[in-house]
C-alpha positions in Angstrom: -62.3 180.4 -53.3 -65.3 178.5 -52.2 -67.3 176.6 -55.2 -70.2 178.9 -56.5 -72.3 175.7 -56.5 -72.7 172.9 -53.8 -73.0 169.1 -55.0 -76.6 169.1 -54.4 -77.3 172.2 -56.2 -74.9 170.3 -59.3 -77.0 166.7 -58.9 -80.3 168.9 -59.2 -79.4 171.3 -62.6 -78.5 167.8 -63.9 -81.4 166.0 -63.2 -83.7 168.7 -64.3 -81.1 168.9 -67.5 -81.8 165.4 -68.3 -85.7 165.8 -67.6 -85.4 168.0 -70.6 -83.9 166.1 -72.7 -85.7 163.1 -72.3 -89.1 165.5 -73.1 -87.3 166.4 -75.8 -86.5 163.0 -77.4 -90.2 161.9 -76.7 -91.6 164.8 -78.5 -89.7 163.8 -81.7 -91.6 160.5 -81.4 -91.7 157.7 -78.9 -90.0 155.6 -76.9 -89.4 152.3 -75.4 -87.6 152.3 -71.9 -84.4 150.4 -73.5 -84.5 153.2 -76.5 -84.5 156.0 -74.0 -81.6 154.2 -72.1 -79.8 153.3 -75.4 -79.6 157.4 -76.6 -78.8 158.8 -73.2 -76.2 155.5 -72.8 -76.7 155.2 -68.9 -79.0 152.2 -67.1 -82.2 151.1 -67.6 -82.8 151.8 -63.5 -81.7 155.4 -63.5 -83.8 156.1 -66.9 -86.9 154.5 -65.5 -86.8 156.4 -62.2 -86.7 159.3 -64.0 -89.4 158.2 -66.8 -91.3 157.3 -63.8 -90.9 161.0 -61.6 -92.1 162.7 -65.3 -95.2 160.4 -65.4 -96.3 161.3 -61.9 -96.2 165.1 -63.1 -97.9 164.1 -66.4 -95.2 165.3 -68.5 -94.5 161.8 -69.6 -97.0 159.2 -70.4 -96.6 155.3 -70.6 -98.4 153.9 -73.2 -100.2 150.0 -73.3 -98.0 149.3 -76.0 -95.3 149.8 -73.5 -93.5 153.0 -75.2 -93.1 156.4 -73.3 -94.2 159.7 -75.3 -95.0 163.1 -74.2 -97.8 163.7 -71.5 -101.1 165.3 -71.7 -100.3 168.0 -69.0 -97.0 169.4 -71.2 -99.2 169.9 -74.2 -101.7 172.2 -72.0 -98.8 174.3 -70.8 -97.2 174.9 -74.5 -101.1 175.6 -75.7 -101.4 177.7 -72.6 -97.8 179.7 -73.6 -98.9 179.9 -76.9 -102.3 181.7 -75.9 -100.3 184.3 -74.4 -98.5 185.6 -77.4 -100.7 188.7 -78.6 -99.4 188.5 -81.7 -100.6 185.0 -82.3 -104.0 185.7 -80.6 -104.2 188.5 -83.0 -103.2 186.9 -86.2 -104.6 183.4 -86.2 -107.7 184.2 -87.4 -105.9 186.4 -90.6 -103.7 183.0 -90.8 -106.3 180.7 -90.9 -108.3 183.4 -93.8 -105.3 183.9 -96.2 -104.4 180.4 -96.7 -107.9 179.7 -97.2 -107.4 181.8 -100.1 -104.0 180.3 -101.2 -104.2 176.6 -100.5 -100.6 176.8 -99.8 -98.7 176.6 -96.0 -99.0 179.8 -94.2 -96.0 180.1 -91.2 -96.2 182.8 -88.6 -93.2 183.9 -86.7 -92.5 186.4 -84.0 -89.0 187.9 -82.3 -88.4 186.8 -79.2 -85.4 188.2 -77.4 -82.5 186.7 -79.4 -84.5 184.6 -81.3 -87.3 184.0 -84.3 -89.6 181.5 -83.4 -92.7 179.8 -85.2 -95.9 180.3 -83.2 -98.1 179.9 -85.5 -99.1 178.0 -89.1 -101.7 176.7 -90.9 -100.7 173.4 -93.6 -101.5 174.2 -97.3 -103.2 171.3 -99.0 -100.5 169.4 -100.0 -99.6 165.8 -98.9 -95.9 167.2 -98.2 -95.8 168.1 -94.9 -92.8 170.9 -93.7 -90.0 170.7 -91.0 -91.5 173.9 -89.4 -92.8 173.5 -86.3 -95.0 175.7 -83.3 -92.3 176.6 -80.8 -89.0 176.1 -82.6 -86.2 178.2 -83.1 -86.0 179.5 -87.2 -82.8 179.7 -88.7 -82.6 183.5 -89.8 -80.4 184.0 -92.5 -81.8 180.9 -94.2 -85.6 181.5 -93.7 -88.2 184.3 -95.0 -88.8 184.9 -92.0 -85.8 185.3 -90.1 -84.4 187.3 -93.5 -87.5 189.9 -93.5 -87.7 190.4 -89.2 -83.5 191.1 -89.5 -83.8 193.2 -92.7 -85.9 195.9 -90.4 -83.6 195.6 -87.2 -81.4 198.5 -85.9 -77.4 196.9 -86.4 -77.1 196.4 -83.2 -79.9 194.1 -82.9 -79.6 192.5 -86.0 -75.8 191.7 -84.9 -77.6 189.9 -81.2 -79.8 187.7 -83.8 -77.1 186.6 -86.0 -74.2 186.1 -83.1 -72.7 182.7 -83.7 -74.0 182.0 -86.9 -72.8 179.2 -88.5 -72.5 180.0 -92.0 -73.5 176.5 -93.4 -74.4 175.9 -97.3 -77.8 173.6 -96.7 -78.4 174.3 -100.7 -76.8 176.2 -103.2 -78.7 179.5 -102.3 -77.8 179.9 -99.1 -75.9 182.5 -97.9 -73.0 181.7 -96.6 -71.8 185.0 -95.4 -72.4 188.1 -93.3 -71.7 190.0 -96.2 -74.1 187.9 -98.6 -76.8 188.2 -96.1 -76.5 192.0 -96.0 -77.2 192.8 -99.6 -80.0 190.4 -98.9 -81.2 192.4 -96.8 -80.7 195.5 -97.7 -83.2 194.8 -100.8 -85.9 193.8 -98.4 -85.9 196.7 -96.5 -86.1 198.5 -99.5 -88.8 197.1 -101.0 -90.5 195.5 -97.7 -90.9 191.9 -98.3 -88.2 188.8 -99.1 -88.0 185.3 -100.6 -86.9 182.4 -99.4 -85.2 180.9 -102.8 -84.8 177.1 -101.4 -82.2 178.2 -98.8 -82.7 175.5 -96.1 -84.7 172.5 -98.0 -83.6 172.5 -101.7 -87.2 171.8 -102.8 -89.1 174.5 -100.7 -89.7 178.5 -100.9 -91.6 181.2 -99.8 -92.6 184.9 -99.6 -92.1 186.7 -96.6 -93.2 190.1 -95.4 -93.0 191.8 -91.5 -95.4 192.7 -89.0 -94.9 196.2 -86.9 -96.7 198.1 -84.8 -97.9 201.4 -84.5 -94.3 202.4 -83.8 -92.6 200.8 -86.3 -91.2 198.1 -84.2 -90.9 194.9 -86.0 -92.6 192.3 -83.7 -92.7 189.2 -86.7 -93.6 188.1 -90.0 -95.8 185.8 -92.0 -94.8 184.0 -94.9 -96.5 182.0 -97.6 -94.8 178.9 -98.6 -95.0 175.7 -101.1 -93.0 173.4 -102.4 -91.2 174.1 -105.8 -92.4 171.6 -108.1 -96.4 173.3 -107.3 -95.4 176.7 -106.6 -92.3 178.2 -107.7 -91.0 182.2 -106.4 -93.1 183.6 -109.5 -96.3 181.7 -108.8 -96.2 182.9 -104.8 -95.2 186.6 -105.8 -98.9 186.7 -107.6 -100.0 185.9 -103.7 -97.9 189.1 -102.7 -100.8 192.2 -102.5 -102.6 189.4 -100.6 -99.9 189.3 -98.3 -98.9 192.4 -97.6 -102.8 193.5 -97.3 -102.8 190.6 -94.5 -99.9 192.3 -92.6 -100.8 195.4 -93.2 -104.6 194.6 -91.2 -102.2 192.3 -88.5 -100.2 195.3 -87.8 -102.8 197.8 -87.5 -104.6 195.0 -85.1 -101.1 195.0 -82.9 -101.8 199.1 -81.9 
C-alpha cells in the first residue's frame, strides 16, 4: 500500500512543526541562538536557518542584545484573532467595569470546540501577578471556569471536554476524579455559579459564574479571582450579586 505521505510532504509538517515550537519557546521569554539550539538539541546551523526564515516573515525578531523573541507581526495576528471573538468584543468593556469595582483579577473564558480558553482578563491591583494567560488552554476540572462552562453542558459534551483528563492532585482540593468532579458540578448547576477553592495554585481562588445566550447555550464564563491571603472564598462571595449582575448584562448583550 503506497505511503499516505511523500518525503517532501513529511520534511514540510516537520519544519512547520518545529516553527511552532520555536514560537512557542520564544513567547515564554527569550532566546539566545545557542539556547534555542540547546532545548531543541540539534545544530546551531539548522536552528539559525530557521530563526532566520521566521525573521524574514516577522514572526521572530533578533534583538541588539543578540537574543531572538517573538516578532511584531505574530502579536498583530493574535490581537487580530482575538478581535474576532464576539464574546470578548462584547464583554471587555463589562471586564474592564467590574474589576474597577473589585480591585481584584477578573479572567474571561469562552468554549471553543473541545476546549476552554482565556480570551480575556483584566490584573487586580495586586503585585502578584497569575499563571493565566490570553490564548491558553484552562484546565477544566481544576479552574472556575472550566468547572461552571461543564456544570451547564449536555453529557455528551461535557464527556468531549473532559476526554483524557489526567486526574492529577496539584493541591489538596483538587478533584481527582470523574466522580468528585460530578457532585461538583451538579451543585453549580443548581445554584448557577462555582468556586475555585485553590485547586490548581494552592494560594489562589475564585468565583465563577457562566455566560449564555438567548438560547441557553453556554458560550463562557467570567470569574473574579485573588489570592488567599487578601481575599479568601467568603470575601469574593460578597462580590457575587456583582457578578452574576455582570453576566447576566453580558449574556443579554450576546442575543
Amino acid at each position: 500500500m503506497a505511503s499516505e505521505f511523500t518525503l517532501g510532504e513529511i520534511a514540510v509538517s516537520q519544519t512547520i512543526h518545529r516553527a511552532t515550537e520555536i514560537i512557542e519557546l520564544l513567547a515564554a521569554s527569550p532566546r539566545s541562538l545557542n539556547e534555542v539550539a540547546t532545548h531543541f538539541e540539534v545544530h546551531r546551523t539548522t536552528v539559525f536557518r530557521q530563526l532566520q526564515t521566521l525573521e524574514r516573515a516577522g514572526f521572530v525578531m533578533h534583538r541588539a542584545d543578540g537574543q531572538y523573541a517573538i516578532g511584531t507581526r505574530i502579536i498583530a495576528i493574535a490581537q487580530q484573532a482575538l478581535d474576532n471573538f464576539d464574546l470578548r468584543r462584547v464583554a471587555h468593556e463589562e471586564l474592564r467595569a467590574l474589576q474597577r469595582r473589585v480591585g481584584t483579577t477578573v479572567h474571561l473564558a469562552q468554549l471553543l470546540e473541545r476546549s476552554v480558553v482565556y480570551i480575556d482578563k483584566v490584573e487586580g491591583d495586586s503585585s502578584v501577578r497569575m499563571y493565566s494567560r490570553i490564548g491558553l488552554p484552562v484546565l477544566p476540572q481544576a479552574t472556575g471556569v472550566g468547572k461552571v462552562i461543564l456544570a451547564q453542558l449536555p453529557s455528551q459534551r461535557r464527556d468531549e471536554l473532559l476526554a483524557g483528563t489526567e486526574w492529577t492532585a496539584f493541591t489538596g482540593t483538587t478533584h481527582t476524579s470523574r466522580a468528585s468532579l460530578d457532585a461538583d458540578l451538579a451543585t453549580i448547576s443548581g445554584r448557577g455559579w462555582g468556586v475555585d477553592d485553590s485547586e490548581f495554585e494552592d494560594f489562589m481562588n475564585c468565583i465563577a459564574a457562566p455566560i449564555a445566550n438567548s438560547t441557553g447555550t453556554v458560550l463562557g464564563a467570567l470569574s473574579i479571582s485573588s489570592i488567599k491571603v487578601v481575599n479568601d472564598l467568603d470575601a469574593l462571595r460578597r462580590h457575587l450579586p456583582d457578578l452574576l449582575d455582570t453576566t447576566a448584562r453580558i449574556s443579554a448583550q450576546l442575543g
